[in-house]
N, C-alpha and C positions, 0 to 999 in steps of 0.2 A: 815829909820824905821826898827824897829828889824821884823824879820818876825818870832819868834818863838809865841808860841799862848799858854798859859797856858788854861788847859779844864779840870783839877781835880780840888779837892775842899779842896783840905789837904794844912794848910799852912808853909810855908818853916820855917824848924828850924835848928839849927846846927847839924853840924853831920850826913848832909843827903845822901842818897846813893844814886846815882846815876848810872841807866841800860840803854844803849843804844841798841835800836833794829833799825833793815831795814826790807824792806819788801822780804818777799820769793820769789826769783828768780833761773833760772837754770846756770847765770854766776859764772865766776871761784869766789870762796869765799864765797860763799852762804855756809849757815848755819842756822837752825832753831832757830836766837834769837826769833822771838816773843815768840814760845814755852818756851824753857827755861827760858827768862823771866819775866814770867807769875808766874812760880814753883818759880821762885829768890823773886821776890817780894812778893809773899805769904811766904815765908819763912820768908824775913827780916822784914815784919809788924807783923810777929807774933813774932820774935823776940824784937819787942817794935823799930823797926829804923824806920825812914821817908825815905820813897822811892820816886824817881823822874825818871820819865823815860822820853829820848828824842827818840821821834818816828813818822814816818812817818804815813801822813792820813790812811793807810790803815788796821795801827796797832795801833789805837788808843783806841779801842773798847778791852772790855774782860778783862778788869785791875782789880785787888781785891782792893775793895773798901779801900780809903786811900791814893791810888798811888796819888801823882801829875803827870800827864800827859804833855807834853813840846810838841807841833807839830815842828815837824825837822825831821835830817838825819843827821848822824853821818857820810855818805859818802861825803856829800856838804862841802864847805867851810862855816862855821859857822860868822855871822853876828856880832858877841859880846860874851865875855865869860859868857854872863846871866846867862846860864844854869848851870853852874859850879857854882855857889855864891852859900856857903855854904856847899860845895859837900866835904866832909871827905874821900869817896873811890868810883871810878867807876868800873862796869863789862863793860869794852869796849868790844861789841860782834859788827861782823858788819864793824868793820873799814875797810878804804881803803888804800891802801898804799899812793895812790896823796892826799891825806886832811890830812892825819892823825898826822903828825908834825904841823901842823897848830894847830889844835885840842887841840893837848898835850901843846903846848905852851900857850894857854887859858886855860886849864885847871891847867898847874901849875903857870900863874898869877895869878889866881885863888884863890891858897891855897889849891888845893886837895893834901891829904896827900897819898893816896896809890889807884895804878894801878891793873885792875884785869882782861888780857886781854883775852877773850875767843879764841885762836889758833887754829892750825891745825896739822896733822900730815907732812906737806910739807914739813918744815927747816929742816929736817934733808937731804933732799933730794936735796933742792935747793941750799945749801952752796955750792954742786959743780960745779952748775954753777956759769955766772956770773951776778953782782948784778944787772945789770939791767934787769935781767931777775925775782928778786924774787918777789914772793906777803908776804907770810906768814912770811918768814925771814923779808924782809922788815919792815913789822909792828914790830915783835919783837925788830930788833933792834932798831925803832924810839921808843917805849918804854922803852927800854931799854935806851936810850940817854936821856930822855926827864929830867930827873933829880927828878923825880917822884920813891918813889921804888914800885915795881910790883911784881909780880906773873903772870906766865904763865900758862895760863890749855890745853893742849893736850888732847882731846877729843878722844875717838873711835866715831863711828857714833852712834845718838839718836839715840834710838827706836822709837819715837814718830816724827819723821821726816816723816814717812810717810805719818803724818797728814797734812802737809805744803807741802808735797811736796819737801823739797831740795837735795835731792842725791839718784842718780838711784841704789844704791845696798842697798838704804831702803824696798824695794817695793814700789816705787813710784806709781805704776798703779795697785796693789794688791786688796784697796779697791773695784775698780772699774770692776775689772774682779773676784773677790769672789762673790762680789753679784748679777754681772750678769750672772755668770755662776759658781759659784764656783772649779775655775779654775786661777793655778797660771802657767805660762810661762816665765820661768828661764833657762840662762844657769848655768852648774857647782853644779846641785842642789844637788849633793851630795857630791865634793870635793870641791865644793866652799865654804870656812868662813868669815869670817867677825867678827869683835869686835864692840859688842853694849852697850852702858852705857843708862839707865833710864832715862829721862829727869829730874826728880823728884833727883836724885843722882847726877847730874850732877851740878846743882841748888843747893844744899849742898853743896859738894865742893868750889862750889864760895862763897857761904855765909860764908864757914869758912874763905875761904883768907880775903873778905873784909874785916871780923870781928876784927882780929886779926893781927898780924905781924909774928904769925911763921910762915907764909910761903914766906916771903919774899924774893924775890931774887930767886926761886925756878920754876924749872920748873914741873909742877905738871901731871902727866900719868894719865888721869882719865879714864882708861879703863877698859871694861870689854873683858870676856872671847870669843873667838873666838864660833861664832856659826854657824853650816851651815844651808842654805837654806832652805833645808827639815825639817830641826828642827823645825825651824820658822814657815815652813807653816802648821805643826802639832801639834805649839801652838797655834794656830789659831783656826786652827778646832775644837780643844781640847775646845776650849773657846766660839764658836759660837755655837757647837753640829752638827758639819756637815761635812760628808766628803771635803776635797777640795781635787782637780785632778791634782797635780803637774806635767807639761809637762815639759821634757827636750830640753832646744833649743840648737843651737851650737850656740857658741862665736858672729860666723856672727849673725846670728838672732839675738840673743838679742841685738847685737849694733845698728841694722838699726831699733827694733820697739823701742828702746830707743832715737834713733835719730827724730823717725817720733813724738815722744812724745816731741820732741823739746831740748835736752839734746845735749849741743857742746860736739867735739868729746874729750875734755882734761878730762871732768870727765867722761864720757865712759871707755876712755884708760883706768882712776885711778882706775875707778869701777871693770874692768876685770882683771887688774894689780893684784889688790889687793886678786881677790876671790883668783884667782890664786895661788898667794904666800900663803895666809895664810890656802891654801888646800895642797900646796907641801910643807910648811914647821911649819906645825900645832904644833908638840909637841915645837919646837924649841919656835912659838911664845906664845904656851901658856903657857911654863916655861918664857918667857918674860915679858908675863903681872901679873902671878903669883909671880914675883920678885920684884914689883913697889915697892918704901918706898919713902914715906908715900903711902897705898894704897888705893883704894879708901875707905877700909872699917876701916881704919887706919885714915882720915882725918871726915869722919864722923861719926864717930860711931855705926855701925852699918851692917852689912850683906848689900849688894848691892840686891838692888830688882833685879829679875828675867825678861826674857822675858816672860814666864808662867803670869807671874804678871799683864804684861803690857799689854796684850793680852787677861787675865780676863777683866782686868780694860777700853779699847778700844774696847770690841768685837761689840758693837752699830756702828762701822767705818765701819764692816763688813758684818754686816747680811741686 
């Protein structure tokens, strides 16, 4: 018996796109699909596409009217390629490395014509290991093999990750301690940066790849500018009307109340990793992401929204 569960009311026609999400968790891999998601399919139904998402119970809610909804998991072994029937281009966001050839080979029995895999910043880094060590290379290359052609999107971290929860150099505990105390406890708050992309612009980007074929074959940098801490949490305030108390912790501290908030210690490491570098070596990275082509504002058309933006537009997360 097929266990996927149709629970939308839009009926399948050709050409449909198909978004895979999972549920937000703090294991290696996690990333805010339902969020982006959400912004993808609003985008592609008002672009006139049919949208199908395949998603777990707990992300099945919040869809813009129109989605077909699939009950599943893009992380499980898939029962039948049902989901794929009719499917012109997927946003594979979510995949696992152990399912994901399985996946792809249903999916190009299928007939899907083009791959749109939501990535990481890792393969650059895991190629030096060895391969039974990767995650994110892994998926790239079983996409890349699958006989499918694809686009890769390199993300910086959403902004809007803080709303799900998936990565501790979001402010994952931010909401929680602004409104109880209006008070943020950060290490690095002022060397430490971080590169954030919009959710909303991120969600662009993919709608352009699946739309289209120029980006195929491409690995796509959808980054934005390196910002630090204190910025962040002065967009905040900026946005709520209220002072917030930024305390400075050291390295230690924030590993162990990141750890007490239940975060393993490999995206710790990456989260402290990162403030790190991209505080000792800011101008270098932000001639980096100043250098992308196509950039993000080069693939969508348009000026990359702010965090100022994001922070007007979520200040209700906050207050």
């Amino acid at each position: 018996m097929d266990r996927f569960r149709s629970i939308g009311s839009r009926s399948v026609t050709e050409g449909v796109k198909l978004l895979t999400v999972v549920a937000p968790s703090k294991e290696e891999g996690c990333s805010p699909t339902g969020l982006v998601g959400r912004c993808l399919a609003r985008q592609l139904l008002t672009a006139g596409d049919s949208v199908r998402v395949l998603a777990p119970p707990q992300e099945n809610s919040g869809w813009p009217d129109g989605t077909q909804v699939v009950e599943g998991s893009i992380r499980q072994p898939l029962n039948s390629g049902r989901v794929f029937a009719d499917v012109d281009a997927i946003f594979l966001a979510g995949a696992h490395p152990a399912t994901v050839e399985e996946s792809l080979a249903l999916a190009r029995d299928a007939g899907v014509r083009r791959i749109v895999l939501l990535s990481s910043h890792g393969p650059e880094y895991e190629q030096t290991n060895p391969p039974e060590t990767w995650y994110w290379l892994a998926i790239e290359r079983a996409v890349e093999s699958s006989g499918i052609p694809w686009t890769h999107i390199r993300p910086s971290a959403v902004m809007g990750s803080v709303i799900s929860g998936t990565y501790p150099a979001t402010g994952s505990d931010w909401p929680d301690s602004i409104r109880a105390e209006r008070v943020v406890r950060e290490a690095f708050l002022d060397i430490g940066h971080y590169p954030f992309i919009h959710e909303d612009d991120l969600a662009a980007v993919a709608a352009a790849s699946m739309r289209t074929d120029r980006y195929t074959g491409l690995i796509l940098e959808a980054v934005g500018l390196p910002l630090s801490t204190r910025s962040r949490v002065r967009s905040i305030a900026d946005a709520i009307g209220h002072a917030i108390h930024a305390i400075e912790l050291t390295a230690g501290e924030s590993r162990a109340a990141w750890q007490r908030n239940g975060w393993p210690d490999g995206a710790v490491d990456v989260t402290l990793y990162a403030l790190r570098e991209y505080g000792n070596r800011l101008p270098e990275l932000t001639e980096w992401s100043l250098a992308q082509s196509p950039s993000v504002r080069d693939i969508i058309g348009r000026p990359p929204r702010t965090y100022d933006e994001w922070a007007v537009e979520n200040a209700d997360l906050f207050r």
